[in-house]
C-alpha positions as CSV (number, residue, x, y, z in Angstrom):
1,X,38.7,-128.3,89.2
2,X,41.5,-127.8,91.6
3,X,42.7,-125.2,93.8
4,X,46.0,-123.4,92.3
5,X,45.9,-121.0,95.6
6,X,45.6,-122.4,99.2
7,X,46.2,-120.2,101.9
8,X,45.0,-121.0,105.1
9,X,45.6,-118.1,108.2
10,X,48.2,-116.4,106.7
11,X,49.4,-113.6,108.6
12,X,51.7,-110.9,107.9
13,X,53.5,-108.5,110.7
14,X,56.0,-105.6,109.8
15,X,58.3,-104.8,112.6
16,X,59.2,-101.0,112.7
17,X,61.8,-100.8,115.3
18,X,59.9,-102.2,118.7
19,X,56.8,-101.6,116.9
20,X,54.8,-104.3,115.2
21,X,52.4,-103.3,112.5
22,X,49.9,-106.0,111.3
23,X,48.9,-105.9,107.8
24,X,47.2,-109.5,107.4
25,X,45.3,-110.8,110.2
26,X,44.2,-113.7,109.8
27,X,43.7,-114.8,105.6
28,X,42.4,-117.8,104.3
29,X,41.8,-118.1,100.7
30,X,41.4,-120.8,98.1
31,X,41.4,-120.0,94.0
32,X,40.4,-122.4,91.8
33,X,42.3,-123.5,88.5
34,X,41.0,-121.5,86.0
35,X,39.2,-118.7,88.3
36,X,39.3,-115.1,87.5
37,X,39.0,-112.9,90.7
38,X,39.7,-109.8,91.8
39,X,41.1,-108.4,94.3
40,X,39.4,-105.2,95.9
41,X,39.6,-103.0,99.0
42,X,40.6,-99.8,100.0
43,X,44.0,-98.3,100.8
44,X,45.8,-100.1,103.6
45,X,43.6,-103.1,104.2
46,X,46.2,-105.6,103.2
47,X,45.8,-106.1,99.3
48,X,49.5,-105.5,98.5
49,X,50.5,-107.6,101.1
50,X,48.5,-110.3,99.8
51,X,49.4,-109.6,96.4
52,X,53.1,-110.0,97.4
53,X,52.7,-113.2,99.1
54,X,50.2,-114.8,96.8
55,X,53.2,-113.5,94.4
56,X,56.0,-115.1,96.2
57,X,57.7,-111.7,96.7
58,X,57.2,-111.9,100.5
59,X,56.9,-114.6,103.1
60,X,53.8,-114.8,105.5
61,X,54.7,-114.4,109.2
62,X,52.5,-117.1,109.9
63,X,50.5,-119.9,108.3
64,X,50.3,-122.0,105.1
65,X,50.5,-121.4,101.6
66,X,50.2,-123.7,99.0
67,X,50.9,-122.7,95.1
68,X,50.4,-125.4,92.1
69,X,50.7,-128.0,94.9
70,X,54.2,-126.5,96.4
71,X,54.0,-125.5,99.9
72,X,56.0,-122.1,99.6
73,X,55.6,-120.2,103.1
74,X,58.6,-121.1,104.0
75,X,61.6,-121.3,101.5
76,X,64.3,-119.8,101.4
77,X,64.8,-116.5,99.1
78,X,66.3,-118.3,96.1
79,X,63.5,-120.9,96.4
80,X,60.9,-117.7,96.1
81,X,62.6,-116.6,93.2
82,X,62.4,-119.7,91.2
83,X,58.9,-120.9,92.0
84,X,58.2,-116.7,91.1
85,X,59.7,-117.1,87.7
86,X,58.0,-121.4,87.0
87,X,54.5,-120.1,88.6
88,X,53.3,-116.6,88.6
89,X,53.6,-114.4,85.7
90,X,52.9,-110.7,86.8
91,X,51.3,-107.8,84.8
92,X,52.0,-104.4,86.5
93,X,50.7,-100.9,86.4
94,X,53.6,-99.0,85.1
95,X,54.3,-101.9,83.1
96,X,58.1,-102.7,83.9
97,X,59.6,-102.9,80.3
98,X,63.4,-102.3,79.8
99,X,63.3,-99.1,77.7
100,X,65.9,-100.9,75.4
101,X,65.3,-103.8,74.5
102,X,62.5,-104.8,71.8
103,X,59.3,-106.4,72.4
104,X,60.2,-109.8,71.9
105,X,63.6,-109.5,74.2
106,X,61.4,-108.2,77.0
107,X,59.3,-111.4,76.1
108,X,61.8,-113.3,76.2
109,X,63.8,-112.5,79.8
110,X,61.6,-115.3,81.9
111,X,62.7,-117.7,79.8
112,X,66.4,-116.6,80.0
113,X,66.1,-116.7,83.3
114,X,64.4,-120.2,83.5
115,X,67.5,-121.6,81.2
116,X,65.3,-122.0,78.2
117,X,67.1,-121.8,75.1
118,X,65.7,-124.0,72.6
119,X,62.3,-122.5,70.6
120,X,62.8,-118.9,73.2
121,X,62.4,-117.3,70.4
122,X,59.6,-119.2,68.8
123,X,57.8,-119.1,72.1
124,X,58.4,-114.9,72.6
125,X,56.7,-115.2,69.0
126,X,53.8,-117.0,69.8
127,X,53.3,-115.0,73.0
128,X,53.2,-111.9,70.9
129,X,51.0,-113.1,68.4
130,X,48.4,-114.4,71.1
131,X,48.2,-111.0,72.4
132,X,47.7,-109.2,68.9
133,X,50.9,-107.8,68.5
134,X,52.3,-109.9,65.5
135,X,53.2,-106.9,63.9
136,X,55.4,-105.3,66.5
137,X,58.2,-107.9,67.2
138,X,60.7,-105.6,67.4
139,X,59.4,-102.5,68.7
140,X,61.0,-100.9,71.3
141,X,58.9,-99.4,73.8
142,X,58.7,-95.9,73.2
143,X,57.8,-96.6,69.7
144,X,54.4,-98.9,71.1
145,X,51.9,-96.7,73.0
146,X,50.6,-97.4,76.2
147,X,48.0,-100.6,75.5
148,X,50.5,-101.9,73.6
149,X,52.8,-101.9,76.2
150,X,50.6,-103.2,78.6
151,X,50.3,-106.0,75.5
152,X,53.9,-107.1,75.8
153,X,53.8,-106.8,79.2
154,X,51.3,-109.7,79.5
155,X,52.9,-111.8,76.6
156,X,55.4,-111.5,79.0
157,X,53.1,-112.9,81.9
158,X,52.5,-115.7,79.7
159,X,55.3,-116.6,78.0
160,X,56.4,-119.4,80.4
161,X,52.9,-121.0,80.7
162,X,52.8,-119.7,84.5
163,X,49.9,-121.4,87.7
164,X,49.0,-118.2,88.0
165,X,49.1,-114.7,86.1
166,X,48.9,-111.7,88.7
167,X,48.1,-108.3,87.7
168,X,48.3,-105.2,89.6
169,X,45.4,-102.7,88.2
170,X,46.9,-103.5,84.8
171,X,44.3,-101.0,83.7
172,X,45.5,-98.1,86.1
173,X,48.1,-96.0,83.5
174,X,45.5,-96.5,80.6
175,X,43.2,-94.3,79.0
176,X,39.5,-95.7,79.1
177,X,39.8,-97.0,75.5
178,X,43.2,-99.0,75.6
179,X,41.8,-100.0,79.4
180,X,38.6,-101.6,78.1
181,X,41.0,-103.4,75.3
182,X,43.4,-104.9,78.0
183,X,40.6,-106.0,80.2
184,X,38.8,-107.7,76.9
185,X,42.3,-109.2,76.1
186,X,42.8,-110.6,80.5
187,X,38.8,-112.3,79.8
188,X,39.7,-114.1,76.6
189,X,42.8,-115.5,77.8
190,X,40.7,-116.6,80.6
191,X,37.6,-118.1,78.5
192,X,40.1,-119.7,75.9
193,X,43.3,-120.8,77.4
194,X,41.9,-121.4,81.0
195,X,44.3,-119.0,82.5
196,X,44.0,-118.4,86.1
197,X,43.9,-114.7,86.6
198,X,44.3,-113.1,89.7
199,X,43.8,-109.1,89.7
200,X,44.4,-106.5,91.9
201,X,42.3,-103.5,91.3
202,X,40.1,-100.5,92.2
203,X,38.3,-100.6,88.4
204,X,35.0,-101.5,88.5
205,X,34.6,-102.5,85.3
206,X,37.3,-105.3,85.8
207,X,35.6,-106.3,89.2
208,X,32.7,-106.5,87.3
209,X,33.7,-108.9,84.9
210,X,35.6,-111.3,87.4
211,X,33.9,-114.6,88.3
212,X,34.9,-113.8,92.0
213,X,35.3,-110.7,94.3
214,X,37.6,-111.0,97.3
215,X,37.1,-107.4,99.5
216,X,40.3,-107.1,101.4
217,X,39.4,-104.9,104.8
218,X,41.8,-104.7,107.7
219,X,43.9,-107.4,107.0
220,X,41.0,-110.2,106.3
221,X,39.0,-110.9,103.8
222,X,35.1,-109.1,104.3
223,X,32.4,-111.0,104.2
């Protein structure tokens, strides 16, 4: 098994005017192809930042990362934005669907976006249908209730056969029921497809059931 994630003393400054604010001091992390871990630790230790970088939504101040093999500390914006949309499919808290569009042409936009046109459709399908919602193709949002939202939303996630899918407490705007549902859901796309699952979360139930815990503090990872 090979690493998917190498990142090796990654740090992260945010410059306020003359003031420099560290939020990652220091991070080195590997994640296995195939791993499920989550991603833990109070308010302000450096999570999001993380989160962001191992997402390729930010660039480390200083350091290496490595992603599927592709060194990606240091390219340029566009560059972010097209190893984002090849490698790391995301699964956020509030969701992110457009209110308009149906479930399969919210499915469908990371394939638009990677210039796919032949079989988008039969792939939005598929997607769909791995994540139980067969039936509700062409739902719009406000017609799906909030798990199966949160359903489309990781169709979504995996709909271009991403390194990495990257969730943000993808249980936080779920009630306990529809939460235990879309963490059941996360595990067997680990177990079966071999999906490498990276989670951000305060749930313990999710921690719990993650192969690997990695406890953010002050800007480094706790031992």
């Amino acid at each position: 098994m090979s690493a998917v994630i190498e990142i090796n003393d990654v740090k992260k400054i945010y410059k306020m005017g003359d003031v420099e604010v560290p939020a990652l001091n220091g991070i080195s992390l590997q994640i296995q192809e195939g791993e499920m871990v989550a991603i833990t630790g109070p308010s302000g230790s450096g999570k999001s930042t993380l989160m962001n970088i191992i997402g390729c939504l930010d660039r480390p101040t200083s350091g290496e990362y490595t992603l599927d093999g592709e060194r990606v500390s240091e390219l340029r914006d566009d560059q972010l934005a097209a190893i984002r949309n090849r490698k790391v499919g995301f699964v956020f808290q509030s969701f992110n669907l457009l209110p308009r569009a149906t479930a399969m042409a919210n499915v469908e936009l990371p394939l638009r976006y990677a210039g796919v046109v032949k079989a988008r459709k039969a792939r939005a399908q598929a997607a769909l249908e791995a994540v139980g919602l067969s039936e509700r193709l062409h739902h719009r949002p406000n017609e799906l209730s909030g798990g199966q939202q949160q359903r489309v939303a990781i169709a979504r996630a995996l709909v271009n056969e991403p390194a990495i899918i990257l969730a943000d407490e993808p249980t936080g705007n779920l009630d306990s029921h529809s939460g235990e549902e879309i963490l059941h859901l996360l595990l067997n796309l680990n177990k079966e497809r071999g999906t490498t699952l990276i989670i951000v979360t305060h749930d313990p139930d999710i921690a719990a059931n993650s192969q690997r815990i990695v406890h953010i503090r002050d800007g480094v990872v706790a031992e």
